[in-house]
C-alpha positions as CSV (number, residue, x, y, z in Angstrom):
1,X,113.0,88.5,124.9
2,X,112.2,90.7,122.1
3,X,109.8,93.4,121.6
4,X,108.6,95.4,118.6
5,X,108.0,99.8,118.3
6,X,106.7,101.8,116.5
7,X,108.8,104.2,115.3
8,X,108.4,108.0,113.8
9,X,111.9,109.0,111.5
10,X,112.3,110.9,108.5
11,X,114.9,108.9,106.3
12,X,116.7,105.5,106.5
13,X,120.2,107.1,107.4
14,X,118.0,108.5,110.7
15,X,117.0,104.8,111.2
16,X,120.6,103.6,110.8
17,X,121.8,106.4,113.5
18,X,119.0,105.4,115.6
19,X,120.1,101.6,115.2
20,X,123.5,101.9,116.2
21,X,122.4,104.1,118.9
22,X,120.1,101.7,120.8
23,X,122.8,98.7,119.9
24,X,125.1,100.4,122.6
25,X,122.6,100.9,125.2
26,X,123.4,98.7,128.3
27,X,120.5,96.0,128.5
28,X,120.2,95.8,124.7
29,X,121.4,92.6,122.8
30,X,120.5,93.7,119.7
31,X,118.3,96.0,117.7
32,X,117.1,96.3,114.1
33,X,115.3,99.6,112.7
34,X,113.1,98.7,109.5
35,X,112.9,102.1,107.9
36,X,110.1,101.2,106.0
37,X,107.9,99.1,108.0
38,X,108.4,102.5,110.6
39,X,109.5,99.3,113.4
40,X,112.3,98.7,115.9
41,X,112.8,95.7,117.0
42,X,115.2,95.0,120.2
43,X,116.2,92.1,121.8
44,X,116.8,92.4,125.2
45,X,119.3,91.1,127.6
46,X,118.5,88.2,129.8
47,X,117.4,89.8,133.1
48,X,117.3,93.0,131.8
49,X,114.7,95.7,132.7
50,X,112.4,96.4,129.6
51,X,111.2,99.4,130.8
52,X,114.0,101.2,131.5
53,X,116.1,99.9,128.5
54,X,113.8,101.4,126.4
55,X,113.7,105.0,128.0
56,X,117.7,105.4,127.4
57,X,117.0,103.5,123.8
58,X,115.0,106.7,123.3
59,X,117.3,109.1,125.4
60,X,120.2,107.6,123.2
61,X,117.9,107.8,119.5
62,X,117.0,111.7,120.5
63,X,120.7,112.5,120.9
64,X,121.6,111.4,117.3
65,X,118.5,112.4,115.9
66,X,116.4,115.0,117.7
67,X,113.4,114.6,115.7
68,X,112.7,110.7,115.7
69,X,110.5,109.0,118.2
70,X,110.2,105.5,119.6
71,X,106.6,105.1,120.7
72,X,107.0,102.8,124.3
């Protein structure tokens, strides 16, 4: 399943950061951040819980880049 966010970051190396971030988060298959569209799109696993994922997907996108947001 995949879901779209919106997104709030500053520059398209914060996006990058935040990509690889939320790629590593357990329940995540795959993510991609369109820096200029202000979107993150992830692709959950099979099974996984959606709404959990995304809480660590932000817990993980505030620890490389304290002033982004993912809006759930």
């Amino acid at each position: 399943m995949k879901k779209t966010y919106k997104i709030d970051v500053d520059c398209a190396n914060c996006a990058n950061n935040m990509e690889a971030a939320a790629k590593k988060v357990s329940g995540v298959k795959d993510c991609t951040v369109n820096f200029m569209a202000l979107k993150m799109i992830i692709e959950f696993e099979d099974g996984a819980d959606v709404k959990n994922v995304m809480q660590e997907v932000r817990s993980a996108c505030k620890k490389v880049e304290d002033d982004c947001e993912v809006f759930l």
